[in-house]
C-alpha positions in Angstrom: 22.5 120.4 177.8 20.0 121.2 180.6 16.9 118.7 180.7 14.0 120.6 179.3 17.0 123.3 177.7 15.8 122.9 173.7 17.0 125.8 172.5 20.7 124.1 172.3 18.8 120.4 171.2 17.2 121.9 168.1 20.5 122.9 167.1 22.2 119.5 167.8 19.1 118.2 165.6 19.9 120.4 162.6 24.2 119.8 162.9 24.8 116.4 163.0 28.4 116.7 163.4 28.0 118.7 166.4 25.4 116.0 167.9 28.1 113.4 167.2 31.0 115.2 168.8 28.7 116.2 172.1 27.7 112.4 172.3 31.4 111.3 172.2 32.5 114.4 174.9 29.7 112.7 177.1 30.5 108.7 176.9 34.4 110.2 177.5 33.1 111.0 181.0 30.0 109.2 181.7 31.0 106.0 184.5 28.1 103.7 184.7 26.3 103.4 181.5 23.7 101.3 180.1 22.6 100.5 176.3 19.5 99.8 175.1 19.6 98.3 171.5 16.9 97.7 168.8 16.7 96.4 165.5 18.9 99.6 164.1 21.7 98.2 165.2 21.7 95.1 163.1 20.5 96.5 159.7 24.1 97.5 159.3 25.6 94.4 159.7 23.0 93.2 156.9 19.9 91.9 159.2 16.6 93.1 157.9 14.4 95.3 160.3 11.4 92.9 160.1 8.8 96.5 160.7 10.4 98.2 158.0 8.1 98.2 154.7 11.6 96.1 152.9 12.1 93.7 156.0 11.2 89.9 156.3 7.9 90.8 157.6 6.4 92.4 154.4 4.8 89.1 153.1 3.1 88.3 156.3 2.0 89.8 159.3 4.4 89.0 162.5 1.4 87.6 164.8 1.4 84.7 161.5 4.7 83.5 161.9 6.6 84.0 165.2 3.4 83.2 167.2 3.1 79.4 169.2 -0.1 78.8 167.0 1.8 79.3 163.6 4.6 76.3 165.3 1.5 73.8 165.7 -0.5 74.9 163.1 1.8 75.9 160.3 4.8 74.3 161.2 6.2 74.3 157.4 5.9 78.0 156.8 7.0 78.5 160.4 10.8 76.6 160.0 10.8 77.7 157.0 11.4 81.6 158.0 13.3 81.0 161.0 15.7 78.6 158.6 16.1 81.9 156.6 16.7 83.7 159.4 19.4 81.7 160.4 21.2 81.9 156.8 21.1 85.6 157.0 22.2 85.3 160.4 25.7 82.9 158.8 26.5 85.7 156.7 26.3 88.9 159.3 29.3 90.2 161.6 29.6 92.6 163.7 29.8 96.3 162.9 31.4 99.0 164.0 28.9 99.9 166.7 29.3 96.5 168.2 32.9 96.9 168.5 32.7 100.4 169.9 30.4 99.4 172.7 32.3 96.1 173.3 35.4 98.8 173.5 33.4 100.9 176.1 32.6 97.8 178.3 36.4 96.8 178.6 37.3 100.1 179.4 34.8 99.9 182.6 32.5 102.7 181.0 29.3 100.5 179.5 28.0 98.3 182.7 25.6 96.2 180.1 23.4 96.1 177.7 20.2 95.5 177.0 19.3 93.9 173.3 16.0 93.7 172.1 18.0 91.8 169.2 18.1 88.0 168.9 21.4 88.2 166.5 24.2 87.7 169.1 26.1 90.5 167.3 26.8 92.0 170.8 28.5 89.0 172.5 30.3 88.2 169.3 31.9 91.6 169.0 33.4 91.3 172.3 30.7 92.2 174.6 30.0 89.7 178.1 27.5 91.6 180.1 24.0 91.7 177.2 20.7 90.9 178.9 18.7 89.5 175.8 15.5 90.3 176.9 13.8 89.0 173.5 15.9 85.7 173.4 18.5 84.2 170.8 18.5 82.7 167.5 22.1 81.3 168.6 20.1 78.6 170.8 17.2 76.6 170.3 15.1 74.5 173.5 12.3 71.7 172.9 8.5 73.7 173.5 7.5 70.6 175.6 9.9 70.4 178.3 12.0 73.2 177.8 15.3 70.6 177.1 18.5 72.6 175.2 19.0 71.8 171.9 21.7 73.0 169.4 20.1 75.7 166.5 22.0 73.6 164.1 19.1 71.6 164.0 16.5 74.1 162.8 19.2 75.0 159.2 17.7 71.2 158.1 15.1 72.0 155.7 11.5 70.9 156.5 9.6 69.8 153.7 7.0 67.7 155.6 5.7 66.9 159.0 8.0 64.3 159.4 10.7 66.5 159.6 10.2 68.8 162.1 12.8 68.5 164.7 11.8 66.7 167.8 13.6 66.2 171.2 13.8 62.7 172.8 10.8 63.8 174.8 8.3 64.1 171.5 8.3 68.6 171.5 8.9 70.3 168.8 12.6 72.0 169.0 12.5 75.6 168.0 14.1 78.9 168.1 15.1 80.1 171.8 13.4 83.3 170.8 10.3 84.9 172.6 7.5 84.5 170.5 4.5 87.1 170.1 2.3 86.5 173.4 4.8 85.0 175.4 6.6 86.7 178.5 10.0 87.4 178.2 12.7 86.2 180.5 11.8 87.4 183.7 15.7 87.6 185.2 17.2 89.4 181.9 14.4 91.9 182.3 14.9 92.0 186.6 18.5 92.8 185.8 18.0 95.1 182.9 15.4 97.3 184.9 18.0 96.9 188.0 21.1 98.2 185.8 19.0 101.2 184.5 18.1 102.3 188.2 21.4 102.2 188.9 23.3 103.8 185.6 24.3 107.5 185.1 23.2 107.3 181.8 21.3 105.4 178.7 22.4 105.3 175.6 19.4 104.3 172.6 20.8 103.1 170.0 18.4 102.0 166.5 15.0 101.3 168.3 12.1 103.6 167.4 11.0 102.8 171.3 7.4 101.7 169.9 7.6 98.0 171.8 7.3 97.0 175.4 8.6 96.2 178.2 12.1 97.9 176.6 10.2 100.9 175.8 9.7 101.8 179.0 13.5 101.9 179.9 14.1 105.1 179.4 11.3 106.7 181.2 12.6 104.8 184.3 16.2 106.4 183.7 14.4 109.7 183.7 12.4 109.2 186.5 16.0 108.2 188.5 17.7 110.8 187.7 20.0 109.6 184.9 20.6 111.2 181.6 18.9 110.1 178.1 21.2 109.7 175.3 19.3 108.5 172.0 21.0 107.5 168.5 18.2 106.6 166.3 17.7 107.6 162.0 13.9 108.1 162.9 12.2 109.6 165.8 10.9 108.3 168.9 8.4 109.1 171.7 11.1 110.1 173.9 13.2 113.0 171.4 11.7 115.7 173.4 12.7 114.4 176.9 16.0 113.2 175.9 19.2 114.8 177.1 20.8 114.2 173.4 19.4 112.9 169.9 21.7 111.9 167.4 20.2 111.1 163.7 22.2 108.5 162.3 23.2 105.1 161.6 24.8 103.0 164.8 27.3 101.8 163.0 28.2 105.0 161.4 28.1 107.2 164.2 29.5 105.1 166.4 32.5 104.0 164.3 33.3 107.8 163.1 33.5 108.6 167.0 35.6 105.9 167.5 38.0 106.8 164.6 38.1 110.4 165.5 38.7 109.8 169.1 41.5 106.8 169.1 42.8 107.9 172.2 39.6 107.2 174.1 38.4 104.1 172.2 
């Protein structure tokens, strides 16, 4: 499909099984491509979306619990959620769009990807080169002085103040997360925006495209040249630009592909 040629992306919107087939004929010859993953991807591996209306966010609003302030100043309610996070986290695997995309990577097709999950679903299935540009919930650091820390630590329940987990230097230990008004990691986002100048192609996949700096991603593969592939149930800002949209579920789409196509996955 043309950029800017509709007429043949209104029908791949109304026939989903066509949309799936022409995103499989294009990752069958595509050479350097880059995925950019949101929130989607996880749900199917049974992690809540936090900004869906049924996700762990619906009881409070995020800037009250993954903020700095809500670590110092409501420190119970604050391990308290990540603790649950982590539990959820125990009980999730992979799906089978992790495995497909850790399946493209060994095959020299997928040259990374960037996560805007903190899950480590990615590495686990298989994949080596994820930029997580939002952190991990698989590591923990001391606030203070920045000092490693295993995330065992944060599973321990903390009832009082007293509890909180401390590092030898007096910090609080926490998630290795980016929380709301910090900067993310300033090399995983270098080498994401570097691997997106450079790619033939991005793949969205489950990420509305509604939050920053990832959001910006594919406009920068547009403005290189480099086709727009986007895999997402809902729409985003970036549907009418995009080479190919896909409505579905990652783990769906991705794993039918991969079923029907054995000889390429």
């Amino acid at each position: 499909m043309n950029r800017g040629t509709h007429s043949n992306g209104d029908f791949e919107y109304r026939d989903g099984r066509r949309a799936e087939e022409r995103l499989l004929e294009e990752l069958s010859r595509v050479q350097r491509l880059v995925v950019l993953t949101g929130a989607g991807m996880s749900t199917e591996s049974g992690l809540p979306d936090f900004r869906s209306p049924d996700g762990l966010w619906r009881k409070y609003r995020p800037e009250e619990l993954a903020t700095v302030e809500a670590l110092f100043e409501r420190p119970l309610l604050f391990y308290a959620f990540y603790r649950s996070r982590l539990e959820l986290l125990d009980r999730a695997a992979p799906n089978a769009g992790h495995r497909a995309l850790a399946q493209l990577e060994k095959e020299g097709r997928l040259r990374c990807i960037v996560t805007q999950n903190v899950d480590g679903l990615h590495t686990a299935a298989g994949s080596r080169r994820v930029l997580e540009i939002h952190g991990s919930l698989r590591k923990a650091h001391c606030h203070t002085c920045g000092r490693p820390h295993s995330p065992e630590l944060l599973k321990r329940p903390v009832t009082s103040l007293s509890g909180i987990p401390r590092c030898p230097c007096g910090g609080p230990v926490r998630p290795g997360i980016v929380l709301f008004g910090e900067l993310l990691p300033q090399e995983a986002l270098a080498a994401a925006v570097e691997a997106v100048q450079e790619c033939d192609a991005l793949l969205v996949v489950g990420t509305s495209l509604a939050v920053y700096p990832a959001a910006s991603l594919p406009q920068l593969a547009r403005d290189r040249g480099a086709r727009l592939w986007i895999l997402n149930l809902e729409p985003t800002p970036y549907d009418a630009v995009a080479d190919l949209v896909v409505r579905g579920k990652a783990a769906e789409v991705l794993g039918k592909l991969a079923r029907e196509r054995d000889s390429f996955f």
